[in-house]
Each structure stands twice: as C-alpha cells, then as structure tokens.
N, C-alpha and C positions, 0 to 999 in steps of 0.2 A: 448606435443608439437603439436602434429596431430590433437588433439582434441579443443585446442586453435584457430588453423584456421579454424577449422570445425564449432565453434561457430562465428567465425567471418564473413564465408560466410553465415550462419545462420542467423545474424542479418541483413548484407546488403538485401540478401532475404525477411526480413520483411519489411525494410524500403522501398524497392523497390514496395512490395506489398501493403504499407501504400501509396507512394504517386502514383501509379496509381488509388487509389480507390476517393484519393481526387481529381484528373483530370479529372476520370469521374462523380464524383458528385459536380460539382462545378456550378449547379444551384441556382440559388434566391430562397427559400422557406421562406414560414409566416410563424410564429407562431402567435399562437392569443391564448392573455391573458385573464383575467377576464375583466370584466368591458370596454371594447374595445381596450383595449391597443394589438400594434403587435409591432411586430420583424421581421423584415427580414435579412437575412446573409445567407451567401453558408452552403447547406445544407454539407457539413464536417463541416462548423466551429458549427453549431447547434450540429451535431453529439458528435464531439470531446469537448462541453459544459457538455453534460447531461450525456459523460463520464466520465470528470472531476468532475462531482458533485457526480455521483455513487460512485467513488474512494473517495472522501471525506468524504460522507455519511459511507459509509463501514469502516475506517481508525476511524472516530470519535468514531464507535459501538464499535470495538473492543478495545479501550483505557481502558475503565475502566478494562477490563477482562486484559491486559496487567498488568495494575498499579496495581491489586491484585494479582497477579500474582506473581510480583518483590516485593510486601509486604512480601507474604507468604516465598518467596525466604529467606530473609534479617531476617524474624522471626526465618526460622531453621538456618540460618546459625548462628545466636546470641546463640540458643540453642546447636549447637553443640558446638561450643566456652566452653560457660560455663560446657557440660559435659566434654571435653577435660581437664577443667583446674579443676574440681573436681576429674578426673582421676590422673591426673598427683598428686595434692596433698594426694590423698589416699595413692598413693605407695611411696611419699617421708616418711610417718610418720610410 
C-alpha cells in the first residue's frame, strides 16, 4: 500500500522534472539536412523526436531475438507434450 503511493509520488516527480526541462528548453533550434533541407522546432520537441526514434530503433533490434525466442518456447513445450503422453501410455500398457 505504502509503496503504491511511494511510486506514485515517484512518477509526479518525473513528470514535474520532465516539464520544467521542456520550459526551459523551449528555444527554436535548426537542424539541417543533407542537400539544404532544415527543420526548425523547440529544441524538446527535436529532443523528444530522436528519442522516439531511439526507442523504435531499439524495440525493432530486439524483435527478431523476441520471436525466436517464443519459437524456441512453443518448440519445447510441443516436446514436453508429447513426452508426457509417451509416459502416460508406457505405464498404461
């Protein structure tokens, strides 16, 4: 119970530390692209972009190691299955 409101003052403290960082960086920054293309936007919302892409970038790496993962999962469990049911008929006969 203690530790429920503990996390919840916890998060308000993040949030609160998230948006004073975005009020004081709430200046116009460029980027600039290849070929002369730019971008301008509050240097958070750039910030909170190329962490959004990190997160994506990171999330898409680890999928395939996920999906074999739950292959390998679904393999033994088929195996155990069928040693189960080769046990159980051993000792009916």
């Amino acid at each position: 119970m203690v530790m429920r409101y503990m996390l919840r003052v916890l998060w308000v403290l993040l949030f609160l530390l998230a948006l004073g960082f975005a009020v004081k960086n709430s200046e116009t920054v460029t980027v600039s692209y290849y070929l002369g293309y730019q971008w301008q936007a509050p240097m958070v919302l750039v910030m909170l972009v190329c962490f959004a892409a990190g997160v994506a970038t990171g999330v898409a790496a680890s999928l395939s190691f996920i999906f074999r993962q739950k292959r390998n999962i679904l393999a033994l469990k088929r195996e155990l299955r069928v040693k189960a049911s080769d046990a159980g008929l051993k000792q009916d006969a």
